[in-house]
DRENMI-192090 format. One record per residue: chain; x, y, z of N, C-alpha, C, O in turn; residue number from 1. Coordinates in nm, 3 decimals. Layout:
DRENMI-192090
+---+---------+---------+---------+---------+---------+---------+---------+---------+---------+---------+---------+---------+-----+
| c |     n.X |     n.Y |     n.Z |    ca.X |    ca.Y |    ca.Z |     c.X |     c.Y |     c.Z |     o.X |     o.Y |     o.Z |   k |
+---+---------+---------+---------+---------+---------+---------+---------+---------+---------+---------+---------+---------+-----+
| A |       X |       Y |       Z |       X |       Y |       Z |       X |       Y |       Z |       X |       Y |       Z | NUM |
...
+---+---------+---------+---------+---------+---------+---------+---------+---------+---------+---------+---------+---------+-----+
END
This chain:
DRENMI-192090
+---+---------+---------+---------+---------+---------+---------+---------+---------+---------+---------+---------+---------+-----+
| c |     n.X |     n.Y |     n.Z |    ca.X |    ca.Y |    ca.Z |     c.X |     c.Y |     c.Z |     o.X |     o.Y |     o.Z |   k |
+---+---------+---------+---------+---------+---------+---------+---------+---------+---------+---------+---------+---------+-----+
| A |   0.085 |  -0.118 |   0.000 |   0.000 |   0.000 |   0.000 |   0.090 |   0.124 |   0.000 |   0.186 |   0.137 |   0.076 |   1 |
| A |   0.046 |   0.231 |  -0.106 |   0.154 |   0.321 |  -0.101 |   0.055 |   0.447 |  -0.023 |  -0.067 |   0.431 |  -0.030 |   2 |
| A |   0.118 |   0.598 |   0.067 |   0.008 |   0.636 |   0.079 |   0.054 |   0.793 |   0.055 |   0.144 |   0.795 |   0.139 |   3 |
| A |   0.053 |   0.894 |   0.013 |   0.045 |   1.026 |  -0.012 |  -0.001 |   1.101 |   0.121 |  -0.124 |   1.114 |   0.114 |   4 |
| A |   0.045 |   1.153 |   0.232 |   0.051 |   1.208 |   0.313 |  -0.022 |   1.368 |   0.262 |  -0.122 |   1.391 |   0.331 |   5 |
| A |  -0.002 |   1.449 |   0.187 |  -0.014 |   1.568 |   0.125 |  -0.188 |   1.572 |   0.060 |  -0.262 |   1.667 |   0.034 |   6 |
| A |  -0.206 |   1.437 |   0.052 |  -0.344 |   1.407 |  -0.051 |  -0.403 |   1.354 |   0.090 |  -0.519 |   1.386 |   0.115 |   7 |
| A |  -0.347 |   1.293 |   0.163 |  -0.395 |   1.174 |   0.299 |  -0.485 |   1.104 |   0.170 |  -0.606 |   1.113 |   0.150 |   8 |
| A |  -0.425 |   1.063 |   0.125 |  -0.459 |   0.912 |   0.004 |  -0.380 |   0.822 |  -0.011 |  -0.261 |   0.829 |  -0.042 |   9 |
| A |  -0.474 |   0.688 |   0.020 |  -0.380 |   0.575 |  -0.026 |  -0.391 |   0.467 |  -0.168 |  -0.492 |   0.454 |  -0.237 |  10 |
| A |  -0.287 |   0.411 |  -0.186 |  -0.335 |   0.362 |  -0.331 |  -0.309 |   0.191 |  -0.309 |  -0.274 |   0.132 |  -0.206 |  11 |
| A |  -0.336 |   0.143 |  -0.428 |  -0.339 |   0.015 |  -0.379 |  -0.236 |  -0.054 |  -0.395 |  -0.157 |   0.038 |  -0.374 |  12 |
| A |  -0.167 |  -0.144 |  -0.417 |  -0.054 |  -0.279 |  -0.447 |  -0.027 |  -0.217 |  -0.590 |   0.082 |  -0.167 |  -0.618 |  13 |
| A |  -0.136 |  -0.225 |  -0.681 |  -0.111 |  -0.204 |  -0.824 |  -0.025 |  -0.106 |  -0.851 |   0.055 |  -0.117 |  -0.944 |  14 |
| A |  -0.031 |  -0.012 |  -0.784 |   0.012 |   0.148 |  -0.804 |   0.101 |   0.113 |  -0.853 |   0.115 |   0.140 |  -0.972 |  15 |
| A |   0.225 |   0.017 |  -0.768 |   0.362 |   0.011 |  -0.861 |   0.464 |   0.089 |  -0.693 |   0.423 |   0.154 |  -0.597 |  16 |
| A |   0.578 |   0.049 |  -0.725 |   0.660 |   0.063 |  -0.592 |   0.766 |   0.197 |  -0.601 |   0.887 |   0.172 |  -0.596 |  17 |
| A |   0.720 |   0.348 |  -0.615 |   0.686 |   0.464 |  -0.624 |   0.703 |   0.494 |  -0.742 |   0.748 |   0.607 |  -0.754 |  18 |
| A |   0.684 |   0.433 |  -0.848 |   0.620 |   0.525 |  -1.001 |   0.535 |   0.546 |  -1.001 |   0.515 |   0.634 |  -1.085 |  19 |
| A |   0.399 |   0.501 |  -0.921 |   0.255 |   0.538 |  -0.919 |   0.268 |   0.642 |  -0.888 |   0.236 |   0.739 |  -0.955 |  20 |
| A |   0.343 |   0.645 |  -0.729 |   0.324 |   0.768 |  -0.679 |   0.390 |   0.912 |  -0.750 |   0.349 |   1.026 |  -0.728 |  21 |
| A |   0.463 |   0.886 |  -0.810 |   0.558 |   0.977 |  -0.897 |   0.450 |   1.043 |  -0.998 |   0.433 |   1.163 |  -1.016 |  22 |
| A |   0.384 |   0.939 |  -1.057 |   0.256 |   0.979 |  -1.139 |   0.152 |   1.083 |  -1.092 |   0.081 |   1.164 |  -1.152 |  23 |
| A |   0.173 |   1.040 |  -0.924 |   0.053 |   1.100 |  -0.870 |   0.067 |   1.237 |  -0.845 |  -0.023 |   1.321 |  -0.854 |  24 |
| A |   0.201 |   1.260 |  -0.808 |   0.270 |   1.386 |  -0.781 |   0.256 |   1.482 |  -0.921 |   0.211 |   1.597 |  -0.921 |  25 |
| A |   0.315 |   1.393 |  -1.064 |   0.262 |   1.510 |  -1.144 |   0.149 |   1.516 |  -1.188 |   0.140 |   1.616 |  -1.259 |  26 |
| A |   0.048 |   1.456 |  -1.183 |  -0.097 |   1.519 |  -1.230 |  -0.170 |   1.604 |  -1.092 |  -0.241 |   1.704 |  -1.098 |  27 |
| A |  -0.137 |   1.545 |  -1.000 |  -0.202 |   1.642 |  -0.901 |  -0.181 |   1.753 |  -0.883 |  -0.072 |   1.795 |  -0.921 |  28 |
| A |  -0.262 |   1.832 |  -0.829 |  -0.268 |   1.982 |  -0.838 |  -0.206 |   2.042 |  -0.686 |  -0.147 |   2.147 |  -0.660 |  29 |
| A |  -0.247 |   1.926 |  -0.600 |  -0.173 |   1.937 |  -0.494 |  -0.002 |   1.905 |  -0.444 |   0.053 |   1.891 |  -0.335 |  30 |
| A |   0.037 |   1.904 |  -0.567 |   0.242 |   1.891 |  -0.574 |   0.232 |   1.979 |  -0.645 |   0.145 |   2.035 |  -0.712 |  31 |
| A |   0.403 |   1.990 |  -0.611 |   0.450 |   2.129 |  -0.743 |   0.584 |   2.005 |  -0.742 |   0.674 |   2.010 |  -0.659 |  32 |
| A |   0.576 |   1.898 |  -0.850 |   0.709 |   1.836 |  -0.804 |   0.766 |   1.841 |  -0.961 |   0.721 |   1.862 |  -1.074 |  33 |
| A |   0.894 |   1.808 |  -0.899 |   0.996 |   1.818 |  -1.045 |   1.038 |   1.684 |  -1.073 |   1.093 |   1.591 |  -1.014 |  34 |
| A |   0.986 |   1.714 |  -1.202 |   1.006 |   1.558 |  -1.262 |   1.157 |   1.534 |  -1.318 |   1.179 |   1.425 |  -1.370 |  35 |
| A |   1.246 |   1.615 |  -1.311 |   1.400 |   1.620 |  -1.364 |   1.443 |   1.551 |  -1.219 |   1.477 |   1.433 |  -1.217 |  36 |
| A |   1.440 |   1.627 |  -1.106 |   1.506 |   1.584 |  -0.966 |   1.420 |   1.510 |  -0.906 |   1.450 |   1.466 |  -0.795 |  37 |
| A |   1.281 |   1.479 |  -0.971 |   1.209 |   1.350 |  -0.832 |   1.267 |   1.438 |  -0.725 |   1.366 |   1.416 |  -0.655 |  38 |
| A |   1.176 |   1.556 |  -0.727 |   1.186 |   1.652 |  -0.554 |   1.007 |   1.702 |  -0.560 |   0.969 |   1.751 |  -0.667 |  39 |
| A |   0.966 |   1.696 |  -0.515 |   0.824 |   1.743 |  -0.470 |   0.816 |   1.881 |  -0.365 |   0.821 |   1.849 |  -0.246 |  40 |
| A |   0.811 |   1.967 |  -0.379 |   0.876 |   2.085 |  -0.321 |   0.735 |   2.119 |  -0.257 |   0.630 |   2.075 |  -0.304 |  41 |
| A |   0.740 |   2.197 |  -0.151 |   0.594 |   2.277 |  -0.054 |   0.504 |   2.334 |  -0.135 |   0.384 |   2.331 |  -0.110 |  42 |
| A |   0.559 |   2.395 |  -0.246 |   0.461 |   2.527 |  -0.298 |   0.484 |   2.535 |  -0.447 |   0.579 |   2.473 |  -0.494 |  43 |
| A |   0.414 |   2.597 |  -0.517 |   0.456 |   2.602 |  -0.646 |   0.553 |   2.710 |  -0.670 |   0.641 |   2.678 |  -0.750 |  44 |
| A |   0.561 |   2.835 |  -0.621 |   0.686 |   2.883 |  -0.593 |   0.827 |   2.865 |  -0.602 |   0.905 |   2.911 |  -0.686 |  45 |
| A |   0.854 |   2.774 |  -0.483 |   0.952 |   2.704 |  -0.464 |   0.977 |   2.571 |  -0.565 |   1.068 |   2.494 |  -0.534 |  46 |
| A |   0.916 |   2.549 |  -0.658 |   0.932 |   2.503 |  -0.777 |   1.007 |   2.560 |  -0.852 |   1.120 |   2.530 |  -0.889 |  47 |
| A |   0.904 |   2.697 |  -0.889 |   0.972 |   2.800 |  -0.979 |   1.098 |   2.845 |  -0.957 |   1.180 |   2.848 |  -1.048 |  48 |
| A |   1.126 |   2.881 |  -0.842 |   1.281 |   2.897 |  -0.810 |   1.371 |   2.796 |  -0.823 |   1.490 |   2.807 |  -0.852 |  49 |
| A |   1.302 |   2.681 |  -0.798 |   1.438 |   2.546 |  -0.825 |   1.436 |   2.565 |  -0.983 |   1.537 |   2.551 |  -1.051 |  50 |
| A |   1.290 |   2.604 |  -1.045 |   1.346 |   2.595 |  -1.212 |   1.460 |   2.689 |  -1.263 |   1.553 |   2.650 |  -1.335 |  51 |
| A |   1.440 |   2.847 |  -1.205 |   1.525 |   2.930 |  -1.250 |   1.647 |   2.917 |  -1.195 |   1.744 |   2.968 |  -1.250 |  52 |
| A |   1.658 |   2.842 |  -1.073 |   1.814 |   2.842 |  -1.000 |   1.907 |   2.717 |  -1.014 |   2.026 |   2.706 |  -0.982 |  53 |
| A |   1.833 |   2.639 |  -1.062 |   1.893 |   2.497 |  -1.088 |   1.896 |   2.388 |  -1.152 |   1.956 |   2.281 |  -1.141 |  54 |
| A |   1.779 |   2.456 |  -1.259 |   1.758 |   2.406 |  -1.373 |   1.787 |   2.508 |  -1.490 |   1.807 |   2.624 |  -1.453 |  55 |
| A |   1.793 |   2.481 |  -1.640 |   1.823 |   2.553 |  -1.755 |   1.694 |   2.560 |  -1.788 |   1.635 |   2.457 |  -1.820 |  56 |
| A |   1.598 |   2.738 |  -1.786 |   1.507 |   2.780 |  -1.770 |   1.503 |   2.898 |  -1.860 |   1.539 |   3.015 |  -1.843 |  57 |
| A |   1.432 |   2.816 |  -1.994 |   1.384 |   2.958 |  -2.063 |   1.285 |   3.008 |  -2.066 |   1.186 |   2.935 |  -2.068 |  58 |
| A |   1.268 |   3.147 |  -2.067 |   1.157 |   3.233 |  -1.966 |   1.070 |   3.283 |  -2.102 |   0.955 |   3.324 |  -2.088 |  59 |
| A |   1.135 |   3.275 |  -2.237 |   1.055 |   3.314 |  -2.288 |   0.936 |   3.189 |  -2.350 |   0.829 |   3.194 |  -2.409 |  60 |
| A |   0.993 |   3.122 |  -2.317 |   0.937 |   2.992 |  -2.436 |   0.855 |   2.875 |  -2.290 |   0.788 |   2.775 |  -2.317 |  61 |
| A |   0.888 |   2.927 |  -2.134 |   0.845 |   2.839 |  -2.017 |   0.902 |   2.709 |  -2.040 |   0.845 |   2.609 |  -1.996 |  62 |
| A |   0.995 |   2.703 |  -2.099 |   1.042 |   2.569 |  -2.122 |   1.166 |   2.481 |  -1.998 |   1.215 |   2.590 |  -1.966 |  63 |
| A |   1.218 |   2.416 |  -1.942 |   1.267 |   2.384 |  -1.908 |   1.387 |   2.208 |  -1.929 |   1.359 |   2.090 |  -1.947 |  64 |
| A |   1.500 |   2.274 |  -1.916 |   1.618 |   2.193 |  -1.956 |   1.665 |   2.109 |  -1.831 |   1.644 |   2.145 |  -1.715 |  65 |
| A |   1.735 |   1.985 |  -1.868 |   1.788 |   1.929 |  -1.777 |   1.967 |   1.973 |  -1.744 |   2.042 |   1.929 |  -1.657 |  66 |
| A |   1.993 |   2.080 |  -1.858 |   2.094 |   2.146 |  -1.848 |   2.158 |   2.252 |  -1.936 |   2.145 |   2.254 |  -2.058 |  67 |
| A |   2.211 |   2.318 |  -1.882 |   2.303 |   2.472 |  -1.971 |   2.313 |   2.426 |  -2.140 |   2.290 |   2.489 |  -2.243 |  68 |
| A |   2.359 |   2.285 |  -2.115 |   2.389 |   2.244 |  -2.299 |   2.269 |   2.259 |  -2.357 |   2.261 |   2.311 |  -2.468 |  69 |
| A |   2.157 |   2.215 |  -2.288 |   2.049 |   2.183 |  -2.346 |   1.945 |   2.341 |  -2.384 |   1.861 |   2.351 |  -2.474 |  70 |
| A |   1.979 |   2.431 |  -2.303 |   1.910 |   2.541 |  -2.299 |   2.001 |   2.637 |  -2.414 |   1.954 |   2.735 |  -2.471 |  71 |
| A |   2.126 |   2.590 |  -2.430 |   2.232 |   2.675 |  -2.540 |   2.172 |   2.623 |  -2.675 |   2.142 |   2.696 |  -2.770 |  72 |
| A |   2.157 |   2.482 |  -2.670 |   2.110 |   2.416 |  -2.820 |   1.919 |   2.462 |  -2.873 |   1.867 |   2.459 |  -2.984 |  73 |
| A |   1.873 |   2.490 |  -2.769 |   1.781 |   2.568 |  -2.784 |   1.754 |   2.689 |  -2.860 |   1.693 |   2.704 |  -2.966 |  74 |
| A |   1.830 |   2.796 |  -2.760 |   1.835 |   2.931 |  -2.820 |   1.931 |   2.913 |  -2.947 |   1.924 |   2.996 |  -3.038 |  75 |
| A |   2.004 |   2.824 |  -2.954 |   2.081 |   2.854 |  -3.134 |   2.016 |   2.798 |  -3.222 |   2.043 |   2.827 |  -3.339 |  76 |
| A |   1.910 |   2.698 |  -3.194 |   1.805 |   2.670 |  -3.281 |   1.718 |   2.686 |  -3.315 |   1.684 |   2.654 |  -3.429 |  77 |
| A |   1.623 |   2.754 |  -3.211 |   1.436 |   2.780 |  -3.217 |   1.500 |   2.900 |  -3.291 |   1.612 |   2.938 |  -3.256 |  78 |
| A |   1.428 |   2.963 |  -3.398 |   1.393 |   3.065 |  -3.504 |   1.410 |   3.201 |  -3.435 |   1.468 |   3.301 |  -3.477 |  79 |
| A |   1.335 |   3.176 |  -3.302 |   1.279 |   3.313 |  -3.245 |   1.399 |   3.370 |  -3.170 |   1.409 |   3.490 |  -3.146 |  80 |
| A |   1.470 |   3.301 |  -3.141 |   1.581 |   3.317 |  -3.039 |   1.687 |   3.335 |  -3.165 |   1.771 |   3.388 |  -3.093 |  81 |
| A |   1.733 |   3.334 |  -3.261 |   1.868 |   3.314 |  -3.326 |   1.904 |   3.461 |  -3.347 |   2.018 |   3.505 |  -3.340 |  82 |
| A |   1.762 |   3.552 |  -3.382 |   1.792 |   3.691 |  -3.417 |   1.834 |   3.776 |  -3.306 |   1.842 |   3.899 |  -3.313 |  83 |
| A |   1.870 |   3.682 |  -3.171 |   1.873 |   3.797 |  -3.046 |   1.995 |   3.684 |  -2.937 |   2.013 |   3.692 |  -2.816 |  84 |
| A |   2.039 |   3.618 |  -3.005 |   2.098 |   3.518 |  -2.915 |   2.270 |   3.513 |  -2.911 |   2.296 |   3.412 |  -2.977 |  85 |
| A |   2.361 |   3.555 |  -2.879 |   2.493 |   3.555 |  -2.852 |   2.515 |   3.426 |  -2.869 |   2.406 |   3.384 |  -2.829 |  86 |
| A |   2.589 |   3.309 |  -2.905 |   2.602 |   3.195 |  -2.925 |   2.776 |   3.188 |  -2.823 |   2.805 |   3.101 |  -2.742 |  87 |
| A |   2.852 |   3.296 |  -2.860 |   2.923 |   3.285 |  -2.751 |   2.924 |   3.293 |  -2.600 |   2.961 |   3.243 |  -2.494 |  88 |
| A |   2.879 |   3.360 |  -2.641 |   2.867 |   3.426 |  -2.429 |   2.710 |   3.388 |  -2.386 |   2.651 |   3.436 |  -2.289 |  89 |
| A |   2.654 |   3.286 |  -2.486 |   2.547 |   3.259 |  -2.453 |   2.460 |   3.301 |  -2.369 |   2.446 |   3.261 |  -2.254 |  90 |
| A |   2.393 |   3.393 |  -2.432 |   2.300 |   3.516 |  -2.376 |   2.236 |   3.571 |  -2.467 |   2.279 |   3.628 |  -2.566 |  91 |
| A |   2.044 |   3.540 |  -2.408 |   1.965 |   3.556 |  -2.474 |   1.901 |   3.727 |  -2.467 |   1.839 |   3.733 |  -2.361 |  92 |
| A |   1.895 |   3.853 |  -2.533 |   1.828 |   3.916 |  -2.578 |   1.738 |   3.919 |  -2.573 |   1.667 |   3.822 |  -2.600 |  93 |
| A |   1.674 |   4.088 |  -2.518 |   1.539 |   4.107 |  -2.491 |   1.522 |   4.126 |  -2.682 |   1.415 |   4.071 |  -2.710 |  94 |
| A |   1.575 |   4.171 |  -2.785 |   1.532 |   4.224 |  -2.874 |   1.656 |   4.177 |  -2.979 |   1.753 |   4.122 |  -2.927 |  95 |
| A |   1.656 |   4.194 |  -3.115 |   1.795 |   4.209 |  -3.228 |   1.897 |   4.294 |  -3.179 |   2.016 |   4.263 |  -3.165 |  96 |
| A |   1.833 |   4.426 |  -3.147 |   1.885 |   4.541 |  -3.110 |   1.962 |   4.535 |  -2.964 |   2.036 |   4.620 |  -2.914 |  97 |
| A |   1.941 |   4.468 |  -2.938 |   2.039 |   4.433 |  -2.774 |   2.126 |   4.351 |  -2.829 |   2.243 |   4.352 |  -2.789 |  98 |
| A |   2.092 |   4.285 |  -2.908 |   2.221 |   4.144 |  -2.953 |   2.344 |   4.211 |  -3.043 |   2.464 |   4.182 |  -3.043 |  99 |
| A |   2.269 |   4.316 |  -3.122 |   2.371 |   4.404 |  -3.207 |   2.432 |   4.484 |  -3.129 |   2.554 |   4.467 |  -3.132 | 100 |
| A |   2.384 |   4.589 |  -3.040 |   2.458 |   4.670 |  -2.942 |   2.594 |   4.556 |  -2.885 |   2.715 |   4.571 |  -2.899 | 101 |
| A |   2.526 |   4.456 |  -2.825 |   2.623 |   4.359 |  -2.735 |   2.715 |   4.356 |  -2.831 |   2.826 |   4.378 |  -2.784 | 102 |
| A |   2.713 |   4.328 |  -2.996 |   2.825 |   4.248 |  -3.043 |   2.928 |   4.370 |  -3.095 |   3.044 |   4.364 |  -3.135 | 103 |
| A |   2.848 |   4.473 |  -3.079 |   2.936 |   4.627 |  -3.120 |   3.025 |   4.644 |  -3.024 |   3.144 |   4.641 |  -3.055 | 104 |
| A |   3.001 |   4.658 |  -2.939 |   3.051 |   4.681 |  -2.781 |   3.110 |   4.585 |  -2.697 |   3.177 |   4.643 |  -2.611 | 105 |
| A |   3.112 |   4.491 |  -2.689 |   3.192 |   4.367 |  -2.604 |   3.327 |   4.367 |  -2.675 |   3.360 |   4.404 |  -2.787 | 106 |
| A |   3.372 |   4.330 |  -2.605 |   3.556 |   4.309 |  -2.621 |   3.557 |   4.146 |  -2.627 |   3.657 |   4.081 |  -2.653 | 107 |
| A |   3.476 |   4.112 |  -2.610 |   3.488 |   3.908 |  -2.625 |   3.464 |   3.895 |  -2.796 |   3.497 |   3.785 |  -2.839 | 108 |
| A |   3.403 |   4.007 |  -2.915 |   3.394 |   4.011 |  -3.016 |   3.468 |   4.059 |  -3.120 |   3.468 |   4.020 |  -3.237 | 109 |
| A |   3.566 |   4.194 |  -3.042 |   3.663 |   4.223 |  -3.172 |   3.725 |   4.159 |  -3.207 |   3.734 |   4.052 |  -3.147 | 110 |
| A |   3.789 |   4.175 |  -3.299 |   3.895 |   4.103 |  -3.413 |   3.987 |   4.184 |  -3.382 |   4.097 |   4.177 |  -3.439 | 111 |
+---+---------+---------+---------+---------+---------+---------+---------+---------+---------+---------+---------+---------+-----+
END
């Protein structure tokens, strides 16, 4: 018998020996859990902060990475991101016009 303390629900034998419960955590409305770290956090909040602080978290697209590589291969690929995206210093742009200023002005770009 597995039992969810947070729900005070229990499930049966079938559930499975905690993938049920893992299941249960992400459809319920009552977890905010992360399915990258299998962490089930207090609040949905404190989700959001583990996304932006410790996960690779793009803010424009709500997407989330299991890492820096994965969030770089992103922005150099999705369409929307290439016109505003530094590929070196990997850094995404509010606009073109921030990405052009940056590449005028940084010293990581002259020749």
């Amino acid at each position: 018998m597995t039992y969810c303390r947070r729900c005070d629900r229990s499930f049966g034998s079938s559930f499975g020996s905690g993938r049920g419960l893992k299941e249960h955590y992400v459809q319920s409305p009552n977890h905010s859990y992360c399915q990258y770290c299998d962490v089930d956090f207090n609040s949905q909040s404190e989700l959001q902060d583990h996304r932006k602080d410790d996960l690779a978290y793009c803010s424009s697209c709500n997407k989330i990475f299991k890492n820096h590589f994965g969030l770089h291969e992103h922005n150099r690929q999705k369409p929307e991101h290439q016109r505003r995206y530094c590929v070196k210093c990997r850094k995404l742009f509010q606009d073109p016009n921030g990405l052009r200023s940056h590449l005028l002005n940084s010293k990581k770009h002259s020749i």
